[in-house]
Structures are given as structure tokens and as C-alpha cells.
C-alpha positions in Angstrom: -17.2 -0.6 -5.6 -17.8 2.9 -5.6 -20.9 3.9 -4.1 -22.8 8.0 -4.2 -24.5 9.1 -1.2 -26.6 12.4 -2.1 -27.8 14.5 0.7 -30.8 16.9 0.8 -32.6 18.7 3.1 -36.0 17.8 3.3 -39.2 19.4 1.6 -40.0 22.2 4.1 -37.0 22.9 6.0 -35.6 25.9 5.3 -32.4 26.1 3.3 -30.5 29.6 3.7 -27.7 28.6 1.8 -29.8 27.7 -1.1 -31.4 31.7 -0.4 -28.1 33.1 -0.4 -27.4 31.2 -3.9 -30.7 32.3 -5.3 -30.3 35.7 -4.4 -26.9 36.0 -5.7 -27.6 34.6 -9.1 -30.5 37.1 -9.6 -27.9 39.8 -8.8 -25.4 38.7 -11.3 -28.2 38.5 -14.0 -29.7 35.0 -14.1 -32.8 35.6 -14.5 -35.3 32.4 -14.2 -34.1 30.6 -11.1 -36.7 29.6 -9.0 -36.0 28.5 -5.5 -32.4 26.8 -5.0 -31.3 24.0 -2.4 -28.2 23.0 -1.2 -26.9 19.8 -0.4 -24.1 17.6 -0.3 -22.4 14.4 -2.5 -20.4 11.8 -0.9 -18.5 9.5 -2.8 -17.3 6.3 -0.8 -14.8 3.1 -2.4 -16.2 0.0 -0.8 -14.5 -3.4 -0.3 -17.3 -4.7 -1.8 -18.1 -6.6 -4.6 -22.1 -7.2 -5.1 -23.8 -3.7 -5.8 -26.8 -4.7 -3.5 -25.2 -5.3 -0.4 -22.7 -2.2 -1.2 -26.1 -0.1 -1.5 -27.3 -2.1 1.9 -24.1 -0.2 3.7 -24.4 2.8 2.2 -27.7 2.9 3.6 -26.5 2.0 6.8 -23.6 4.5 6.7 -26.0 7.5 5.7 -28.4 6.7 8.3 -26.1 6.1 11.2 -23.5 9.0 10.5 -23.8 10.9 6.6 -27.5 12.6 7.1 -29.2 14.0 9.6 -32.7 12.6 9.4 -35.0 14.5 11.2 -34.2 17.2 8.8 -32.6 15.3 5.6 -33.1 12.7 3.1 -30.6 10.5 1.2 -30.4 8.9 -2.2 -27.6 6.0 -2.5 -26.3 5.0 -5.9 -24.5 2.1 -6.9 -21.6 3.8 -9.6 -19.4 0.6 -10.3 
């Protein structure tokens, strides 16, 4: 079962790379862009068949090793 781990730094940490992004795009001629944040998508292949307790370790795998959590959130989704 695959299973999509979405990183994020939380609401108030400062995000430089998301800066960096935002600045460039304004230089290039995107106008519009508010602030940007950057984060990171992992994609795991579980040996598992029922989507709840595949979301259970996903969990368990984000908070133990994927995201930092004194300074990012997570969002797991079940894909098939």
C-alpha cells in the first residue's frame, strides 16, 4: 500500500528557501505570489494491506524519523 507523507514547516518558523523562491519568481515576472514555503513529499510502499493501520505507521515513521517536530508538521495519506 502506498502511503504520502507531506512535510511542512510550521506556521511561524521562518522558511528561507521559500524567500529565495518568492524572490526569484518576482524577478522572472510572476507577479501575484504572496509568501511561498517549502517542504518535502515522501512516498513509501508498505507491506500492508488495511489503509488504517498503513496510516498508523506512517504516523509512527514521520514522527520517529521523517519530520522534525519541534519545527514541522506532517500530513499522511493513504494513496492505494
Amino acid at each position: 500500500m502506498k502511503v504520502r507523507v507531506t512535510v511542512m514547516l510550521k506556521d511561524g518558523v521562518l522558511d528561507p528557501q521559500g524567500k529565495a523562491v518568492a524572490h526569484a519568481l518576482h524577478v522572472l515576472g510572476f507577479g501575484g505570489v504572496g509568501e511561498v514555503r517549502i517542504g518535502r513529499v515522501i512516498e513509501l510502499e508498505l507491506d500492508e494491506t488495511d489503509p488504517v493501520q498503513a496510516r498508523e505507521k506512517a504516523d509512527a515513521m514521520a514522527r520517529g524519523l521523517l519530520a522534525n517536530l519541534v519545527i514541522e508538521d506532517f500530513v499522511t495519506e493513504v494513496m492505494a
